[in-house]
C-alpha positions as CSV (number, residue, x, y, z in Angstrom):
1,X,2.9,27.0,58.5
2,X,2.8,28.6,55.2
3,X,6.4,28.4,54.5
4,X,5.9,24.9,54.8
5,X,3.0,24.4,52.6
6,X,5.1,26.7,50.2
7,X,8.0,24.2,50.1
8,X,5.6,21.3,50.0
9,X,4.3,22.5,46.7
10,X,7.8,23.6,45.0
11,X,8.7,20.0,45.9
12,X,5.7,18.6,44.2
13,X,5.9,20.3,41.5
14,X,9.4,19.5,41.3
15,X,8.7,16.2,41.4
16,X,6.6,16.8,38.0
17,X,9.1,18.4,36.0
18,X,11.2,15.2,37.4
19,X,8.5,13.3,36.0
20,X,8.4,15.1,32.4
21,X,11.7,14.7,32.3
22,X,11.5,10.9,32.5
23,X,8.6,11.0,30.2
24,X,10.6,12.8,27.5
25,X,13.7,10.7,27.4
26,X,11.9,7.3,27.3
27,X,9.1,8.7,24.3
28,X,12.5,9.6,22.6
29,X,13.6,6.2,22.6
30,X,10.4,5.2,22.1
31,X,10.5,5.7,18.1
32,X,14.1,4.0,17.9
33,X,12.5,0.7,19.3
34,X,9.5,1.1,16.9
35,X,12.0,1.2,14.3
36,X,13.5,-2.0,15.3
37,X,10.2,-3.7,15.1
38,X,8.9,-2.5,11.7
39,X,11.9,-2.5,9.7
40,X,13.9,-5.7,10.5
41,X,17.2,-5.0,9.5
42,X,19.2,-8.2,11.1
43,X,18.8,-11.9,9.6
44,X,16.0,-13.8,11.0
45,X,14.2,-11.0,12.6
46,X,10.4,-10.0,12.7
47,X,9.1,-7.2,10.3
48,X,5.4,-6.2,12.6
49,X,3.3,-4.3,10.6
50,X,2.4,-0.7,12.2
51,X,-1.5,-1.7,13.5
52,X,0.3,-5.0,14.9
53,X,2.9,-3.2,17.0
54,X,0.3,-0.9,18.8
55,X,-2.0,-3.5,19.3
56,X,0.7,-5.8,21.0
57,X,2.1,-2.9,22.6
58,X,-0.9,-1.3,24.6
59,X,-2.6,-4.8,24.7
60,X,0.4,-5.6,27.4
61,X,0.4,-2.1,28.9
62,X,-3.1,-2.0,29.0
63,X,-3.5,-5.2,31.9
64,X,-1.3,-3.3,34.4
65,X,-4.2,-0.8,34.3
66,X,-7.4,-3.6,34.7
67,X,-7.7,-3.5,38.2
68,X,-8.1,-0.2,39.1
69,X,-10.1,0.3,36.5
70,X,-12.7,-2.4,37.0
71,X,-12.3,-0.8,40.7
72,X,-13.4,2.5,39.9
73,X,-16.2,0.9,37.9
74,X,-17.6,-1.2,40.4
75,X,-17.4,1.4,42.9
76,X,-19.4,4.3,40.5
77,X,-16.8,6.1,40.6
78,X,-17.2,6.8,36.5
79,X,-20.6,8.1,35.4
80,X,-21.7,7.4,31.9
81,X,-20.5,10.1,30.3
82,X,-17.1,10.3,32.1
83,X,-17.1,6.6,30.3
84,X,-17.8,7.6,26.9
85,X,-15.0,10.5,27.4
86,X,-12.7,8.0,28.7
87,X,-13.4,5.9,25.1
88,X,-13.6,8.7,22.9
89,X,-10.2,9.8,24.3
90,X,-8.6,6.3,24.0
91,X,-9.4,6.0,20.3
92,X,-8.1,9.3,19.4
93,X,-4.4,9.0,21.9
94,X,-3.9,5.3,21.1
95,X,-5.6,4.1,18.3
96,X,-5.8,6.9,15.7
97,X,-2.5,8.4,17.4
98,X,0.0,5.6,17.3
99,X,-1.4,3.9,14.2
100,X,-0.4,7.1,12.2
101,X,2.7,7.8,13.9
102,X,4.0,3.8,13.1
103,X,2.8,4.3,9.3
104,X,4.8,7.4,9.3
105,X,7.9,5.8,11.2
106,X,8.2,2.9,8.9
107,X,7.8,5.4,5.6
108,X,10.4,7.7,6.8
109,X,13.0,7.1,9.7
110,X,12.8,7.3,13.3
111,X,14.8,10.8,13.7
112,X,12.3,12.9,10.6
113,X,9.4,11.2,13.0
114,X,10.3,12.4,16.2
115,X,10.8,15.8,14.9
116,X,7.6,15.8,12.6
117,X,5.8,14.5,15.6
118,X,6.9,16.2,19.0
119,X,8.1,19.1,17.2
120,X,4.4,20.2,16.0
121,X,2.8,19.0,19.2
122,X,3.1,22.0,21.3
123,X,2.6,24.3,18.5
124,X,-0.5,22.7,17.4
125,X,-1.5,22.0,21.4
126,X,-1.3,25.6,21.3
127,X,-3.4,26.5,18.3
128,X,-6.2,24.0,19.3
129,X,-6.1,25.2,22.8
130,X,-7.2,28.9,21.6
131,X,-10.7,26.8,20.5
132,X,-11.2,23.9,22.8
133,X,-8.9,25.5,26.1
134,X,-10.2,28.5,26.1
135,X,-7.3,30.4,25.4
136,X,-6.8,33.9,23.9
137,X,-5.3,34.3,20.2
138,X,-2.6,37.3,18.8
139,X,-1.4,38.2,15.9
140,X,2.0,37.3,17.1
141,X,1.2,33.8,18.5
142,X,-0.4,33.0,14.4
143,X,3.4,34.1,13.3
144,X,4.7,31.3,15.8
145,X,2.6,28.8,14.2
146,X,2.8,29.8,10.6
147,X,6.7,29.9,11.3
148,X,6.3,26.1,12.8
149,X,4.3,24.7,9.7
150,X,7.7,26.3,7.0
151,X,10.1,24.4,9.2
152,X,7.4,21.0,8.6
153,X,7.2,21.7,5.1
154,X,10.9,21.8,4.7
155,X,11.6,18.6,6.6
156,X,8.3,16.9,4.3
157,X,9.5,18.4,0.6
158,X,12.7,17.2,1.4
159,X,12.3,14.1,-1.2
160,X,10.6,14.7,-4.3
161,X,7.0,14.4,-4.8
162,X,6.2,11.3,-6.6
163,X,2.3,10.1,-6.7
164,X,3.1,6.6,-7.4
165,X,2.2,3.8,-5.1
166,X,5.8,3.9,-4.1
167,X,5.9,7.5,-2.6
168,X,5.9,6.3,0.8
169,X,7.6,9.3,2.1
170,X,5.2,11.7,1.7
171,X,2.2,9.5,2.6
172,X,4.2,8.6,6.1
173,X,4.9,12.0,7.0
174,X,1.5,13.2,6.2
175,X,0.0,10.7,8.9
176,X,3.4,12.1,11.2
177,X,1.7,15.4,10.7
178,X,-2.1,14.5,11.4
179,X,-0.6,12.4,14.3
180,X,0.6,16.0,15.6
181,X,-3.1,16.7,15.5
182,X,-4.9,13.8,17.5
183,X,-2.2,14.0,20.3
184,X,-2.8,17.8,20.6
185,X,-6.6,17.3,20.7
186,X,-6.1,14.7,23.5
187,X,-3.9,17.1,25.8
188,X,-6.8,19.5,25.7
189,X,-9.4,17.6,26.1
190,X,-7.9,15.2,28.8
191,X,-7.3,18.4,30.6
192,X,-10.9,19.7,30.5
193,X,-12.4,16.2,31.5
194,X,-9.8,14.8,33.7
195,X,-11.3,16.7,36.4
196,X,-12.7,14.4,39.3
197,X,-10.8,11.8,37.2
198,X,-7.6,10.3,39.1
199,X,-4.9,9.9,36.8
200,X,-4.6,6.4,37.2
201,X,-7.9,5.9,36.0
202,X,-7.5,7.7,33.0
203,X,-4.6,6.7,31.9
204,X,-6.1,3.3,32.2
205,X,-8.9,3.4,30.9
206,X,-8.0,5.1,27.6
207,X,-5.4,3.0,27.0
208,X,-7.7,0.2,27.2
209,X,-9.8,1.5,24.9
210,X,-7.0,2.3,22.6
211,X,-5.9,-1.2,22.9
212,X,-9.5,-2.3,21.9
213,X,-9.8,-0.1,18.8
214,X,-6.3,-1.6,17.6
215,X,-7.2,-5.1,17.8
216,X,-9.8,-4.8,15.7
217,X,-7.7,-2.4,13.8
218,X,-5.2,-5.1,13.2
219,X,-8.0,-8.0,12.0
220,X,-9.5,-5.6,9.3
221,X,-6.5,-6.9,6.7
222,X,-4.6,-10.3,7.6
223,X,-2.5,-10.2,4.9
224,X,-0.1,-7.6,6.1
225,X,-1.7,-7.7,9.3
226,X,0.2,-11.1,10.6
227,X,-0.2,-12.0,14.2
228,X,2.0,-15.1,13.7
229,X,5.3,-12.5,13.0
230,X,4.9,-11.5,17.2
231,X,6.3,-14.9,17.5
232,X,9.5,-14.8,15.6
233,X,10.6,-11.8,17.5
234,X,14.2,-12.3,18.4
235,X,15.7,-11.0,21.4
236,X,16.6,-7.4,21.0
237,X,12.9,-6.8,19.6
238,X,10.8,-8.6,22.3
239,X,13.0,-6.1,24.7
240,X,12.0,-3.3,22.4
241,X,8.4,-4.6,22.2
242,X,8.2,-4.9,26.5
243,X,10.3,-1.3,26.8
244,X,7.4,0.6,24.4
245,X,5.0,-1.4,26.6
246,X,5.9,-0.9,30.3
247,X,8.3,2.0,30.3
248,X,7.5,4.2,27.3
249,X,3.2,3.2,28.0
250,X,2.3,2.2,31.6
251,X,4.9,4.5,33.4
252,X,5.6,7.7,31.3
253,X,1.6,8.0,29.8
254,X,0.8,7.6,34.0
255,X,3.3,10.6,34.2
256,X,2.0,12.9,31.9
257,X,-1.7,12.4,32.9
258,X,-0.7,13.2,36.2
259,X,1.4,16.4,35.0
260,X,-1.6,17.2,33.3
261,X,-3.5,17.8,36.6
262,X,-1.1,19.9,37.9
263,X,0.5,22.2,34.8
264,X,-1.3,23.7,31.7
265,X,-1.5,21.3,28.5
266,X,0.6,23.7,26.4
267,X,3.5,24.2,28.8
268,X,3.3,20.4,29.5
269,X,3.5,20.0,25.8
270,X,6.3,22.5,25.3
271,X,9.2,19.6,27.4
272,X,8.1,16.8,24.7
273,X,10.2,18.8,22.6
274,X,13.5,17.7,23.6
275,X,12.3,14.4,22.5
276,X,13.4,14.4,18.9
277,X,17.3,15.3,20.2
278,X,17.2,11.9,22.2
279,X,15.6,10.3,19.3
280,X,18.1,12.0,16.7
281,X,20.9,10.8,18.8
282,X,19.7,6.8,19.4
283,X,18.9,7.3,15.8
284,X,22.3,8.4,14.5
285,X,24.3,6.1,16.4
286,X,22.3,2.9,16.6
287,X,20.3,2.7,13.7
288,X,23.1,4.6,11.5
289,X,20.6,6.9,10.3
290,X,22.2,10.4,8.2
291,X,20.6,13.9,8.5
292,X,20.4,16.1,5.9
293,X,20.1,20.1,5.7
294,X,16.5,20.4,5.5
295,X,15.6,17.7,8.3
296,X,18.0,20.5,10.6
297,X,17.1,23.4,9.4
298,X,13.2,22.6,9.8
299,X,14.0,21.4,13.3
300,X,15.8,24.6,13.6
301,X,12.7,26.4,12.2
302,X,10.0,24.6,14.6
303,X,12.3,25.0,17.5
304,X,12.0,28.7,17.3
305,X,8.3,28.4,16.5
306,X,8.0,26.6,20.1
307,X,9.8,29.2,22.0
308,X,8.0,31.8,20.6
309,X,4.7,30.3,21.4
310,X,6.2,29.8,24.7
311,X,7.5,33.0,25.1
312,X,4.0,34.5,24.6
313,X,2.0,32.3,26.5
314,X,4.6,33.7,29.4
């Protein structure tokens, strides 16, 4: 009997990892098919502007997740406060989240995101967990994460600084950066108040809530804010705009909620690392995008940073 329930739980939690895996290869695509949708490099095609995409984006991903929701509503399943959690969490993993990470994707390229991005969130999961998890701090775990912010400032300074209204660079990687920092804060959180909480639910409901906060994110300016540009999508982007929607929202955000239940938020964190060499590799060959020597060597740099962090946490 208990070598059964044994095997039962190495297959469920095989079936995680399964899961995480899927999660990270589709968020790695994920920035590529951003890309295509704020920078319109073929004739004729749509330029959406970065509060635009995630509204349209988790606007559609957001009505696979209505019934269940309104279910667990109407049955009290959600007190008041789990429903102001639920809110709270939505503006900061979709609104405040994926606004800042388009900003910094149409500033700077898809590959110096996905590296920016993924490659400080388990390091900075890890520092915020040692005040909102609960987790213990060392000397040696600080040296991870001092080690992690040299490899971000060598992928940043790359470019020169220029304070002009045309330093786009450094403003996009900036909100790459602080985008590290509200998906970090999410994992942490989610994890502490997810309990009694199915999955589905959450993921749901916060992505409702994200979707809410964007579309009124997107009315604020209508002058770069254009609605009418979700129209003259051509082909290639509406399947970019439905594959960030279904695949890259409803399925792999379901998946990582529900790894969340089961694995702590820093070693759950520590797989999205692989993301950036998926995104690096769409990057490089579809979107002809070049690396240069400080891009790899502070990938290099925040690599080690993560396996140290996870070596210690071990």
């Amino acid at each position: 009997m208990i070598i059964r329930q044994d095997r039962s739980e190495r297959d469920s939690l095989l079936l995680v990892y399964v899961g995480i895996w899927f999660a990270v290869i589709v968020w790695g695509g994920s920035f590529v098919a951003a890309r295509l949708l704020l920078n319109a490099d073929t004739v004729g095609a749509a330029t959406l502007s970065p509060a635009i995409l995630a509204a349209s984006r988790f606007s559609i991903a957001s009505l696979f997740f209505l019934v269940p929701l309104v279910k667990a509503i109407a049955r009290r399943q959600l007190s008041v406060r789990n429903l102001l959690r639920i809110a709270f969490l939505g503006q900061i993993n979709f609104s405040l989240y994926f606004w800042l990470q388009y900003i910094g994707v149409q500033q700077t390229n898809a590959s110096i995101s996905s590296i920016l991005v993924v490659g400080l969130i388990p390091v900075v999961t890890a520092f915020l967990a040692q005040f909102i998890g609960g987790e213990k701090f060392s000397p040696m775990r600080l040296a991870a994460l001092l080690l992690g912010f040299c490899g971000v400032v060598l992928i940043v300074l790359q470019k020169p600084i220029a304070l002009s209204s045309g330093s786009g660079f450094l403003f996009g990687a900036l909100c790459l950066v602080s985008n590290a920092f509200a998906f970090a804060i999410y994992s942490n959180l989610s994890k502490r108040w997810m309990q009694g909480i199915s999955p589905l639910v959450m993921t749901g409901g916060t992505m409702m809530s994200g979707a809410l906060g964007l579309l009124l994110l997107s009315f604020i300016n209508p002058a770069s804010n254009r609605w009418d540009a979700v129209l003259r999508l051509d082909v290639t982007q509406w399947a970019a705009l439905f594959f960030l929607a279904i695949v890259c929202s409803v399925v792999a955000f379901f998946i990582y909620n529900f790894a969340l239940t089961k694995i702590e938020a820093s070693r759950v964190a520590v797989y999205i690392y692989f993301e950036p060499a998926v995104t690096v590799l769409l990057g490089v060959t579809l979107l002809g995008e070049h690396l240069s020597w400080q891009t790899l060597t502070g990938a290099a740099t925040i690599a080690a940073s993560v396996l140290m962090v996870n070596r210690l946490k071990r």
